[in-house]
N, C-alpha and C positions, 0 to 999 in steps of 0.2 A: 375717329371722333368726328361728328358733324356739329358744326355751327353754325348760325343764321345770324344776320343784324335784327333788329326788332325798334321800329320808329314808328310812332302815332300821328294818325293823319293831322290831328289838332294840336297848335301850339299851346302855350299856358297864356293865361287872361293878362291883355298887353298894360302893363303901368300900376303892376298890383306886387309889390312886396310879399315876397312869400308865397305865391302864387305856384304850382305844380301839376308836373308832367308826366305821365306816369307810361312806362313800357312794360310789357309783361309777355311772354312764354307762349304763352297762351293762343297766341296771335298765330302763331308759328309751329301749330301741332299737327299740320298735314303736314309739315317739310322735314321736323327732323324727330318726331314722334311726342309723343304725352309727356314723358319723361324727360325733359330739358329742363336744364337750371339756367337764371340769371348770370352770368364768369364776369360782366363789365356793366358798367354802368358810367355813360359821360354826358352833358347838357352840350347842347346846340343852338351856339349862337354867338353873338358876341361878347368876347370874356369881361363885356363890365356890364352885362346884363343878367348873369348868373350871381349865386353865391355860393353853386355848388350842387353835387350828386353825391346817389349811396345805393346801396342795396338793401329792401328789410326794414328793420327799426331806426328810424337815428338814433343816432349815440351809445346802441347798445350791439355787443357782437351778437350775433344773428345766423342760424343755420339756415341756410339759402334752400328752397323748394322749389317748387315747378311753378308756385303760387306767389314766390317772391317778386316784388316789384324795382323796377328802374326809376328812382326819384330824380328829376331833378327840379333847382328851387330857381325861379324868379328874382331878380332882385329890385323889380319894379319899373326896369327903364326900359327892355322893351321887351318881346317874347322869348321863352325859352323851348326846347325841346329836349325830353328825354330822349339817348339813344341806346339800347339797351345789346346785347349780344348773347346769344345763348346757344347754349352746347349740351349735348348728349353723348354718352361715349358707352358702347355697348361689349366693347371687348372687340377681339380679331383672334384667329384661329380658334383653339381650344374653349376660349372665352364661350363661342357666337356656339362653337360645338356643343359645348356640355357644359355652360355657366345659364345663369337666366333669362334668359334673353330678352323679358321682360324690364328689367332693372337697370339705371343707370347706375354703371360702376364709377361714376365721375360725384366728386362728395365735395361742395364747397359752403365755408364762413365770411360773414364780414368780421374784421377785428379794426379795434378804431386806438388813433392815437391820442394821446393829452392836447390839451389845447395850448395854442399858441399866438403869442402875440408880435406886432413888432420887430417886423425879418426874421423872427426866428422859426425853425421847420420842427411841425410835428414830424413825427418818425415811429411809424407800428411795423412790428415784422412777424411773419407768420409760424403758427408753431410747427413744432419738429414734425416731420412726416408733410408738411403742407410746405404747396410752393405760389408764390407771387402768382396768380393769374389778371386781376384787375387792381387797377390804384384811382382814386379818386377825391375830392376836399371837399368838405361845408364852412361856410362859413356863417357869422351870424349876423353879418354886416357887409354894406356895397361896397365893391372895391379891395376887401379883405382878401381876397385868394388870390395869391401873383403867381403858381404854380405847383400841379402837381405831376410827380413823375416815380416810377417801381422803378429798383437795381435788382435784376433778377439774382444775379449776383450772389446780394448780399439778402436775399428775399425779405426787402423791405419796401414799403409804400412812406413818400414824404411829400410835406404840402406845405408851403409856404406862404408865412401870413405878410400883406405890404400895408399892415394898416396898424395905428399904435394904440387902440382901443378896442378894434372890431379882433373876435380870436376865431383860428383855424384847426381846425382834424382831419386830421390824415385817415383815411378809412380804405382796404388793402379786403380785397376779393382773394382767401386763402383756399386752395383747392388740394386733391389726391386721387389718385387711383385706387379703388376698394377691390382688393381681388374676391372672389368667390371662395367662403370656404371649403376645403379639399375633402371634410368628411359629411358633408351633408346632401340632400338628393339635388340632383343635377337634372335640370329641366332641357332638354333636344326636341330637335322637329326633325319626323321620318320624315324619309323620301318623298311620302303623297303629303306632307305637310300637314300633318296629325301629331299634335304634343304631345311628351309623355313626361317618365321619369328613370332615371336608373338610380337603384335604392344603394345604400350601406353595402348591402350584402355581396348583391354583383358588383360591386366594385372591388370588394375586398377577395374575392373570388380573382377580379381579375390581376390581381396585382399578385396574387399566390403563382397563380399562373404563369406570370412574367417569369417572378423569381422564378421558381421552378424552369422552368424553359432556361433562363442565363448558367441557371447551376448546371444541367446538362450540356449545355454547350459548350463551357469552360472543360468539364471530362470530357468530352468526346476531344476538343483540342489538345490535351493533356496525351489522352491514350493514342493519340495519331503521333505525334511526337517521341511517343516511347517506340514506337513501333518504326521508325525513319530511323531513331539512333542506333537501334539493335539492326534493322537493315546495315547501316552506314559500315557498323562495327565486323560484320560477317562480311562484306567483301573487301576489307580493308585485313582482314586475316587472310582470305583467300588468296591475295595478290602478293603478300609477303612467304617467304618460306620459312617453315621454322629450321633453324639452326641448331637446336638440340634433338639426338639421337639417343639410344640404347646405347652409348658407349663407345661405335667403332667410326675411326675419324675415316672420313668420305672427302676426296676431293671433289673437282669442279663438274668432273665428267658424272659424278656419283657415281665412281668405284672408290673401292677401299685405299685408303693412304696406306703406302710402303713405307717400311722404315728404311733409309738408303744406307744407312750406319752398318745395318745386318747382310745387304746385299753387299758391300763391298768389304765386308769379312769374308764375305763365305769366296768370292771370288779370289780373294788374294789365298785363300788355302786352298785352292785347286790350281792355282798357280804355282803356288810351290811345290806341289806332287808331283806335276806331269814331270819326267821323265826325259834327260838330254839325252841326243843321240852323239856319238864318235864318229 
């Protein structure tokens, strides 16, 4: 995001009630491009010679442009100065790559609070998707504004009024990020710095693709894995022996087991043959 301050070399006309200063964008389209919006809006001076800033229309919420202005008001006693701030926000990575590059993705409103009199603080908060970027008060009378301040927080803008006639509004610079949508052409700059477009089609082309490409990858990892555990399996048989035979018990040496019951039959009946001598 780039932002610039935006101050006019002329004050507002000195001892004139309602009297205005005005900053605008505009000023500041070599530094951060055409596409800036107003984000803040504060007067410059001493705070019992304002009555207050805004963005846009008074009194009414307002979608802020490039052509929107930094008011601030006079309250007659001595000069005021608008000070205005303004930002551009083009994207970064993918944005700058294949979003518009053209287009500020930076989207802001003023919204304004009820009026208030009397120590008591107007209170506007910005809506859902939008966050507090500027906070600022008008008043309709001198001396009315004893402070304004945003709770990012609570994304709310409050301004309080120290006067028991004269009434205040709270007026809150609500902003968002607008992403690019994902099914429409995408504006890039080649390499020689020649704009184009990439349409629907090759997009949806490439995403076929991808998929395609992940589904292959996942089998090819699939079928390598079969093929390690059938390895794993076949030398893990090799290294053990098998224990079952056709039948004939084998001892350690792997000759055949004797039965020693038969061999010491057959010995004790050719012991009893042999023959004593006298």
């Amino acid at each position: 995001m780039k932002c610039t301050s935006v101050i006019p070399d002329e004050w507002s006309a000195s001892y004139q009630f309602g009297a205005k200063s005005i900053a605008t964008c505009n000023w500041n389209d070599a530094v951060i491009g055409s596409t800036s919006i107003m984000i803040s809006c504060t007067p410059l001076s001493n705070w019992k010679s304002f009555l207050g800033s805004y963005i846009g229309t008074k009194g009414k919420n307002t979608v802020i442009t490039h052509n929107s202005y930094c008011i601030a008001v006079d309250s007659g006693t001595k000069k005021t100065k608008a000070t205005g701030i303004c930002c551009s926000y083009r994207g970064s990575g993918m944005y700058q790559k294949y979003g518009n590059i053209n287009a500020n993705k930076l989207q802001c409103k003023t919204q304004w609070g009820s009026s208030q009199i009397n120590d008591a603080v107007s209170v506007v908060e910005c809506d859902t998707g939008y966050m507090v970027f500027g906070c600022s008060g008008i008043a309709n009378g001198r001396e009315a504004l004893g402070e304004y301040y945003s709770d990012v927080y609570e994304n709310k803008c409050r301004a309080r009024s120290m006067h028991y006639q004269w009434t205040v509004r709270a007026v809150a610079t609500c902003c968002r990020i607008v992403p690019d949508t994902p099914w429409t052409n995408y504006a890039f700059t080649n390499d020689d710095g020649n704009s184009g477009e990439i349409s629907d089609v090759y997009i949806s082309v490439y995403i076929a693709i991808g998929l395609l490409s992940g589904i292959c990858l996942v089998m090819l990892i699939i079928c390598l894995f079969c093929i390690r555990t059938r390895k794993l399996k076949n030398a893990i048989k090799e290294k053990i022996p098998d224990v079952e035979n056709d039948g004939d018990d084998v001892d350690m040496d792997g000759n055949e087991d004797i039965d020693t019951n038969v061999v010491l039959e057959q010995e004790i009946e050719v012991t009893m043959t042999v023959p004593v001598e006298n």
